[in-house]
C-alpha positions as CSV (number, residue, x, y, z in Angstrom):
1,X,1.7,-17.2,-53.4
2,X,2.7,-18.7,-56.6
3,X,2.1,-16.8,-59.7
4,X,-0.6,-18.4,-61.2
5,X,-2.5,-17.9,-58.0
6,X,-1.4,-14.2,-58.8
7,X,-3.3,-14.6,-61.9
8,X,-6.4,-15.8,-60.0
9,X,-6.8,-12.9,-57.5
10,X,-6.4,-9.8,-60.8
11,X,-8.2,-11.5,-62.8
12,X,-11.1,-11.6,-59.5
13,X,-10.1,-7.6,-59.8
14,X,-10.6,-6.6,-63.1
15,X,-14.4,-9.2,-63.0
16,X,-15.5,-7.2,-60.2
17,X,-14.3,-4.1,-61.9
18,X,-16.5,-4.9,-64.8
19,X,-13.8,-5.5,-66.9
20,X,-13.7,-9.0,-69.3
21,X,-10.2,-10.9,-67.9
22,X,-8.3,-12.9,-70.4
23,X,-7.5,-16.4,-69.7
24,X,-3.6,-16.0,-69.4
25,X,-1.1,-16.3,-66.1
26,X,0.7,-13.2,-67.9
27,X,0.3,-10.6,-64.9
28,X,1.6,-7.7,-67.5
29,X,-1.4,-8.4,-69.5
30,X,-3.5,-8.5,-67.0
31,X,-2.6,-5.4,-65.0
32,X,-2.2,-3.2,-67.9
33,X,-6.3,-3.5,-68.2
34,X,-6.7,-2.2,-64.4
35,X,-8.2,1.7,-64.8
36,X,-5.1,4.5,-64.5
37,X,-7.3,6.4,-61.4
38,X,-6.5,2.9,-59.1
39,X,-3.1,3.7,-58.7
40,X,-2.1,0.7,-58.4
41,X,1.7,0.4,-56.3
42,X,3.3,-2.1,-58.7
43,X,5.0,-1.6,-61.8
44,X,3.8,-3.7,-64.6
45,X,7.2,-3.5,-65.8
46,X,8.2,-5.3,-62.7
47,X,5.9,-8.0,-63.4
48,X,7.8,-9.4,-65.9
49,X,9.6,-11.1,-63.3
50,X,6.6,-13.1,-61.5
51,X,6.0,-14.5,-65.1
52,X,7.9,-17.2,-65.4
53,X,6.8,-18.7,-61.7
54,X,3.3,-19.1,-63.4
55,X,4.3,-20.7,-66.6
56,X,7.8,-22.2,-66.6
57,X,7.5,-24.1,-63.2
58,X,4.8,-26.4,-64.0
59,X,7.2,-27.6,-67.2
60,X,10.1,-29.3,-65.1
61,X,12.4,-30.3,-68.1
62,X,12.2,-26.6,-68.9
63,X,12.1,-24.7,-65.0
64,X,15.6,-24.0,-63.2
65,X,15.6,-24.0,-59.9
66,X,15.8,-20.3,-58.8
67,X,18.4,-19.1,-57.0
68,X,17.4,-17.9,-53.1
69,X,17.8,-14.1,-53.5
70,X,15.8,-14.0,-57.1
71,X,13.1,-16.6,-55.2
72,X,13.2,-13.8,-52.2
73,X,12.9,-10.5,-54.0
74,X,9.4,-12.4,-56.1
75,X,7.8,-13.6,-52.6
76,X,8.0,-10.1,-51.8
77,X,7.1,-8.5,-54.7
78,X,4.1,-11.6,-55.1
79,X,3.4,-10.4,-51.3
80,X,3.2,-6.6,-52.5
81,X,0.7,-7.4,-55.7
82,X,-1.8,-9.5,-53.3
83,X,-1.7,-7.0,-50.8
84,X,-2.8,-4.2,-53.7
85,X,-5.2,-6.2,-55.4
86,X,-7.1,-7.1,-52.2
87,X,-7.1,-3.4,-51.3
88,X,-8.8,-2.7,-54.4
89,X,-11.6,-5.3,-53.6
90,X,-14.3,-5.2,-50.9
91,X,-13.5,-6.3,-47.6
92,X,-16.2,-9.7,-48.3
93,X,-14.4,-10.4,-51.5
94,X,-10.8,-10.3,-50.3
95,X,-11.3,-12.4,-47.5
C-alpha cells in the first residue's frame, strides 16, 4: 500500500472520528490528531519513514530507487498502520 494511499485510509479515520483531516500525505501530521485513548500501535515517530513514499516518488528526477531491505521494513510497517487504522473503523467502512 503506497503511502499516499496511507494518507487516504487516516484521513477516512480521523472523518469518521469527527475530526477535520488536513489535505497533506504527511502521516506524522495526520496521526498526531488521532485521540490518546485509541492506542494506536504505531509510533508517529516511526512514520517519518513512510513519508517520503508519498511525496518523493511521484517526482522521478528527485526519487532514489530504495534499496530492498529499507523498501521491506516500510511494506511492513505500511502493512502494520492499515491493519490499525481499519481496526479502529467499523467493520462496513473498512471493507
Amino acid at each position: 500500500m503506497t503511502s499516499k494511499r496511507q494518507a487516504g485510509s487516516w484521513q477516512c479515520l480521523l472523518t469518521y472520528l469527527g475530526i477535520q483531516a488536513p489535505r497533506t500525505h504527511d502521516l506524522q501530521a495526520l496521526a498526531v490528531l488521532i485521540p490518546l485513548e485509541l492506542r494506536f500501535p504505531v509510533r508517529v515517530e516511526d512514520l517519518a519513514e513512510l513519508n517520503p513514499y508519498a511525496v518523493n516518488v511521484r517526482y522521478a528526477d528527485d526519487w532514489r530507487e530504495p534499496q530492498l531491505n529499507d523498501a521491506k521494513r516500510a511494506l511492513a510497517l505500511a502493512s502494520k498502520v492499515r491493519a490499525a487504522v481499519r481496526e479502529l473503523m467499523p467493520p462496513l467502512v473498512a471493507d
